[in-house]
Wavefront OBJ file of the C-alpha trace (Angstrom):
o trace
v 1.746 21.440 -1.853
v 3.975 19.951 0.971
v 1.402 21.813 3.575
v -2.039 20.373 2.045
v -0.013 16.699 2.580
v 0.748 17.542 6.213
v -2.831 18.926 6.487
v -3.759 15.136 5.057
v -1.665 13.417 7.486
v -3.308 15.558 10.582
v -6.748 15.214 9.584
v -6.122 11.493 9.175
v -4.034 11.290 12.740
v -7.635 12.755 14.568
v -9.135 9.357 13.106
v -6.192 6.911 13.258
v -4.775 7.688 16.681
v -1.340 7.648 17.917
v -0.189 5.922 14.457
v 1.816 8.644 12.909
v 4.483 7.051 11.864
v 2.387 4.454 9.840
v 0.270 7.051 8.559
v 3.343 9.075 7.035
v 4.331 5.751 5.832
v 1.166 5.381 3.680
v 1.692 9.014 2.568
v 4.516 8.225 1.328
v 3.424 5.027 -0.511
v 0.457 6.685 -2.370
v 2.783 9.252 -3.073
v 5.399 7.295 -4.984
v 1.954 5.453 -6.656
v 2.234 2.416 -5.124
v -0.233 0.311 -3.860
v -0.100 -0.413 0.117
v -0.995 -3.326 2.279
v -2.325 -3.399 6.141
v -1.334 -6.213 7.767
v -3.059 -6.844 11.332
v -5.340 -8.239 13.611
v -9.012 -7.353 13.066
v -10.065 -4.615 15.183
v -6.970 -2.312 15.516
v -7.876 0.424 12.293
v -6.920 -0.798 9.259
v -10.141 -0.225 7.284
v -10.435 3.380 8.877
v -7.144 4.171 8.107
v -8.260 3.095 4.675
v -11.582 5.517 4.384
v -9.507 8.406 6.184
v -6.783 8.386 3.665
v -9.114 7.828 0.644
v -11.400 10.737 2.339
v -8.535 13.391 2.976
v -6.873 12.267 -0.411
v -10.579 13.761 -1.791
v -10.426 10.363 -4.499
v -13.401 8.555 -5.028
v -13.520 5.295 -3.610
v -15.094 1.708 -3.440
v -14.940 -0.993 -1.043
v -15.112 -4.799 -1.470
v -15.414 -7.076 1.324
v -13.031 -10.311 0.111
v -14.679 -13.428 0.704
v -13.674 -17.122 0.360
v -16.777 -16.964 -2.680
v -15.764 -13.602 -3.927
v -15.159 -14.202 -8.047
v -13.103 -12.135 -10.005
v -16.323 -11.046 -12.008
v -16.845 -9.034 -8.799
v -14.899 -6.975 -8.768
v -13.124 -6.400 -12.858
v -17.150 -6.437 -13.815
v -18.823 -8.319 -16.278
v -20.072 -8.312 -19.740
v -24.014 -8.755 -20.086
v -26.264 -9.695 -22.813
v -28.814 -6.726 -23.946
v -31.818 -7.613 -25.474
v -32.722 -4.207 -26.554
v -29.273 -3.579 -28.504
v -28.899 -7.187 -29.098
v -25.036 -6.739 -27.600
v -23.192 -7.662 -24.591
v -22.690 -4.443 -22.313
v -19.765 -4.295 -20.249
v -20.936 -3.651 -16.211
v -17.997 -1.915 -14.497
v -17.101 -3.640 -11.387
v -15.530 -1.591 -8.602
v -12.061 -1.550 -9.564
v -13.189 0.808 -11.492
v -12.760 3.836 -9.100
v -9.661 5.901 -7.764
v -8.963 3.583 -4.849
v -10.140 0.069 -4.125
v -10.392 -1.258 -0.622
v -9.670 -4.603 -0.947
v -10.759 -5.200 2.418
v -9.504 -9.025 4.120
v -8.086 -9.617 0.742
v -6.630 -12.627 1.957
v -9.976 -14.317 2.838
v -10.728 -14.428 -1.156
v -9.146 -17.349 -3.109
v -5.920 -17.314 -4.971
v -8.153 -17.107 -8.337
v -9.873 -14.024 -7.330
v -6.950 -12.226 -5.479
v -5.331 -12.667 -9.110
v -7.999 -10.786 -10.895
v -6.157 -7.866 -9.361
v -2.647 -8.441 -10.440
v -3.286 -6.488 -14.301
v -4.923 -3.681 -12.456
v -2.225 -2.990 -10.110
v 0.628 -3.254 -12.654
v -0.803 -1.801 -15.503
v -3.474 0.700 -14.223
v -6.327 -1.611 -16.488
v -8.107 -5.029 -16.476
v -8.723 -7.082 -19.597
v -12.048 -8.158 -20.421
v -13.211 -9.606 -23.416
v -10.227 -9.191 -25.004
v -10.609 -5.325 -24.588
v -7.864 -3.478 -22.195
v -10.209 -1.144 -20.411
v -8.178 1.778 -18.674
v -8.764 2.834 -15.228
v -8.986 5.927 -12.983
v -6.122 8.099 -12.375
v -4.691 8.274 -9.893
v -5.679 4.493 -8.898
v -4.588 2.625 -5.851
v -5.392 -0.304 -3.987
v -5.236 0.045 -0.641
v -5.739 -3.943 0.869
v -6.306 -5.055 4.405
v -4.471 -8.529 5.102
v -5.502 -10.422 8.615
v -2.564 -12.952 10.244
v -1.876 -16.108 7.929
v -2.370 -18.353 10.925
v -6.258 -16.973 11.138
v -8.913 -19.403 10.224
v -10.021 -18.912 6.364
v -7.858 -16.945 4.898
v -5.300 -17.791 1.929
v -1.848 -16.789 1.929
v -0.884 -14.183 -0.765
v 1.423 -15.189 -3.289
v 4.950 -13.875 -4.177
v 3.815 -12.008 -7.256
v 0.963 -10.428 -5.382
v 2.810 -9.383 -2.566
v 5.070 -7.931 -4.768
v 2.824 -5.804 -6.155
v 1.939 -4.473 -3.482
v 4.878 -1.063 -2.858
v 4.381 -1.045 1.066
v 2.807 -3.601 3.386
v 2.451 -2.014 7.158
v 1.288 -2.965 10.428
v -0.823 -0.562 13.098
v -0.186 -2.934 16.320
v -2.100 -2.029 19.655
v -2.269 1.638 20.383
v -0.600 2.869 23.212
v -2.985 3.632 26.667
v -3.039 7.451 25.599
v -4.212 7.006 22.176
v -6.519 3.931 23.983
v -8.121 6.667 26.284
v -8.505 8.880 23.616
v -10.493 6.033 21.534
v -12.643 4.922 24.473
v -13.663 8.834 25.221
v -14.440 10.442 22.100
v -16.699 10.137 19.359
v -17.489 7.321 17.044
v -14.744 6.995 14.240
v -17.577 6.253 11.866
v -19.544 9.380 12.785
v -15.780 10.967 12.050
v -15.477 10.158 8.626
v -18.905 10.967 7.532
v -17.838 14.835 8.319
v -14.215 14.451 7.454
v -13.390 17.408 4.550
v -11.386 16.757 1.513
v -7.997 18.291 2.483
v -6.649 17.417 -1.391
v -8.009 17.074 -4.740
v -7.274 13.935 -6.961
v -5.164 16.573 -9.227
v -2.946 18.028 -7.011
v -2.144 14.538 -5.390
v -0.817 13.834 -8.739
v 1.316 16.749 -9.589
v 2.418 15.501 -6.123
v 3.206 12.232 -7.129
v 5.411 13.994 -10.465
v 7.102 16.073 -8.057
v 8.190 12.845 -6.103
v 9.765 11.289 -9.428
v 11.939 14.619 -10.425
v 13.310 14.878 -6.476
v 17.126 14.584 -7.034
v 19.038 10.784 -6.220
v 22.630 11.781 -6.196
v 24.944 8.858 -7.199
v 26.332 7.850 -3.609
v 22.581 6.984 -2.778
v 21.854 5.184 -5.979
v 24.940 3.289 -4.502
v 23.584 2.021 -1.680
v 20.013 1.244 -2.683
v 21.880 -0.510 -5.222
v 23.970 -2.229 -2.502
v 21.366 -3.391 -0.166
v 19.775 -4.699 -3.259
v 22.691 -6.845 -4.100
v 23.109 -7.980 -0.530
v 19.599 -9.412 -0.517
v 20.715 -11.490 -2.980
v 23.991 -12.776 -1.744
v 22.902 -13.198 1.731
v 22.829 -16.393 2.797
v 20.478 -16.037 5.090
v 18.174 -15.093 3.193
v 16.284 -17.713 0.658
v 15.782 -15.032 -2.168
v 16.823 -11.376 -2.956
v 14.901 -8.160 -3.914
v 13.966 -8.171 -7.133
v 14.803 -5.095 -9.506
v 11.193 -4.073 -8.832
v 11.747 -3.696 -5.409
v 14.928 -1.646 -6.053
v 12.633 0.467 -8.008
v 10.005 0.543 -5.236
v 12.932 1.690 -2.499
v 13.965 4.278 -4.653
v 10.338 6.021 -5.269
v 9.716 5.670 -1.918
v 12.934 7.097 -0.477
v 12.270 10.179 -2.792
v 8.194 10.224 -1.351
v 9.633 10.116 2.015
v 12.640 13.052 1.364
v 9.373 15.480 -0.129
v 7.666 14.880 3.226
v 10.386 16.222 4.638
v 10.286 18.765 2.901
v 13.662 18.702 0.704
v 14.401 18.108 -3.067
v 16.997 15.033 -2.488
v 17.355 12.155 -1.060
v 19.164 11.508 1.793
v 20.514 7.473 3.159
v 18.160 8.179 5.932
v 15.126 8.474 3.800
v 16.002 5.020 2.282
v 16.424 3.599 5.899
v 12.878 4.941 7.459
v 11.093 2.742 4.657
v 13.567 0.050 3.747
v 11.415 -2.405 6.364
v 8.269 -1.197 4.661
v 9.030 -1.702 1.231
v 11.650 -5.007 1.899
v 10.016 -6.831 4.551
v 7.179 -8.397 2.773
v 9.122 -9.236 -0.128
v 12.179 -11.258 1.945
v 12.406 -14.570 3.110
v 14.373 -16.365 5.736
v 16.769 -19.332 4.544
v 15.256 -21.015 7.347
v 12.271 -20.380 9.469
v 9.040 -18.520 9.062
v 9.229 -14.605 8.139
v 5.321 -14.468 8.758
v 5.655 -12.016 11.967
v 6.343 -8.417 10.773
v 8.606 -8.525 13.727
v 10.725 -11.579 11.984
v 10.563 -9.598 8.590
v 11.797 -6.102 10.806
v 14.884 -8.486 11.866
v 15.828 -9.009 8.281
v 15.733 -5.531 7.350
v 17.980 -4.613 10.430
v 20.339 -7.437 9.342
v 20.657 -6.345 6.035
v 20.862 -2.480 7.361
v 24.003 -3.894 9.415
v 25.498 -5.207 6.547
v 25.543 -2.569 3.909
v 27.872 0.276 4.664
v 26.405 3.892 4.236
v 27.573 6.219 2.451
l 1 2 3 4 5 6 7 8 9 10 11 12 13 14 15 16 17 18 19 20 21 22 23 24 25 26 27 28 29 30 31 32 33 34 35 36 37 38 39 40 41 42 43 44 45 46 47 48 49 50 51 52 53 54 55 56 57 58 59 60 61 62 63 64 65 66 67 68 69 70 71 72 73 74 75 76 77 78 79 80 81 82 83 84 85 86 87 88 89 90 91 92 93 94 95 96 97 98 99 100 101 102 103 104 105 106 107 108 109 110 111 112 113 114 115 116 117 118 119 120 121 122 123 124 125 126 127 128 129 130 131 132 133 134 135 136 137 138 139 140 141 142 143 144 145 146 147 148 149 150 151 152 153 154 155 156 157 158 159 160 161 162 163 164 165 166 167 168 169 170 171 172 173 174 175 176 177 178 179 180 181 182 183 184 185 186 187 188 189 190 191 192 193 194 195 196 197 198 199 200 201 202 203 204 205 206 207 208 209 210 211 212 213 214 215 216 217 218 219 220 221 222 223 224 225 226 227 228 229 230 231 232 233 234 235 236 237 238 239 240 241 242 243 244 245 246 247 248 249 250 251 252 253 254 255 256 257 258 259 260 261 262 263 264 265 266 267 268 269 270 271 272 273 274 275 276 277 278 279 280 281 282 283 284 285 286 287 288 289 290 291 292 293 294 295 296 297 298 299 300 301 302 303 304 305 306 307
């Protein structure tokens, strides 16, 4: 199993150059079944990191382009009179599908970015009164451009916490630059990329991740950084016992792509700014860099003792 997810995370390092790190972070997160957010400017990957993961993952896959006129409708689906059965028939919108690229999400109004919040929780939408189940496995991967760009609508607290992981990409370096400027077309890429997994053995991966072992002395200090967060005083508000949850599956994701059956302080370290940094706030100031969220992280690192 552990080789087909390293096979994953090449194939998707051809398309996504020089971004290893982030691309073993969003292993990781659709391992633990979260949901993960790329946070960027337009232009660096964060869509093709999107189709290469969903491609390599072999899980069927929609994509929405968020909009500032985007209505919920579009994308839970909608209920339509037919004549011949004299009924309404329910159209399936495209959450319906294994993983939904919520592309720009931020562009789309708070009404419409909370269509979403059932679907990521629960694994359904509600419609008509009916809970209508969806895909498994099912993940929404969403693309998220700067707050301070023109049109676009801040997420809220409970949708950012939804969310398991929110990364960054950043500039790539001049190698991975060169590489970009002299080779083919990503586009052309993924239309000939292979499916390196099937959707059932990514989740008997993801059961795997929940029975790797957490000995106490680690349960200790997730605990303890949790706490922290919420006693800091620099900080306005602490993780929330979802969170705690989220560091935990994620720790044990990361440990399994390491290839070991326990979790080690380091695991919870390499994604603590991942899974923490969207969901932490300054007492003062802005946190809206992923720079000014990394130096909360660190600061709460520094301040937690490890076991």
């Amino acid at each position: 199993m552990l080789e087909r997810i390293q096979a994953v995370a090449a194939q998707v390092g051809e398309i996504v150059v020089g971004k290893q790190p982030q691309i073993r972070l969003a292993l990781a997160c659709l391992l633990a079944r979260g949901h993960l957010l790329i946070e960027d400017l337009p232009g660096v990957g964060k869509t093709t990191l999107a189709h290469a993961l969903s491609i390599s993952l072999g899980l069927r896959f929609k994509r929405v382009q968020f909009t500032n006129d985007l209505l919920p409708a579009d994308i839970v689906g909608v209920s339509v009179f037919d004549r011949e059965r004299t009924a309404f028939v329910f159209h399936p919108g495209p959450v319906f599908s294994q993983v939904l690229l919520a592309d720009e999400i931020n562009r789309a109004s708070p009404k419409t970015q909370s269509a979403l919040l059932e679907a990521m929780e629960e694994g359904q939408v509600s419609i008509d009164g009916v809970a209508r189940p969806l895909p498994e496995p099912f993940f929404v991967i969403a693309t998220q451009n700067p707050q301070d760009q023109i049109g676009t609508f801040p997420l809220p607290e409970s949708q950012l916490d939804r969310f398991l992981m929110c990364i960054e990409l950043g500039y790539p370096d001049a190698k991975a630059e060169r590489a970009l400027l002299e080779g083919v077309d990503r586009r052309e890429l993924l239309e000939r990329l292979p499916a390196r997994m099937e959707s059932a053995q990514l989740v008997q991966a993801q059961r795997r991740v929940r029975e790797l072992r957490c000995a106490p002395p680690v349960l200790d200090y997730v605990q303890n950084l949790v706490t922290h967060s919420r006693r800091s005083p620099s900080l306005a508000e602490g993780l929330s016992p979802r969170a705690g949850l989220a560091l935990l599956h994620a720790s044990r994701a990361w440990a399994m792509l390491d290839g070991r059956n326990h979790v080690l302080p380091d695991d919870v370290q390499a994604v603590l700014v991942a899974v923490a940094g969207h969901r932490l706030r300054p007492a003062k100031g802005s946190s809206g860099s992923h720079r000014a969220r990394a130096e909360l992280v660190a600061e709460l690192l520094k301040a937690v003792a490890v076991p």
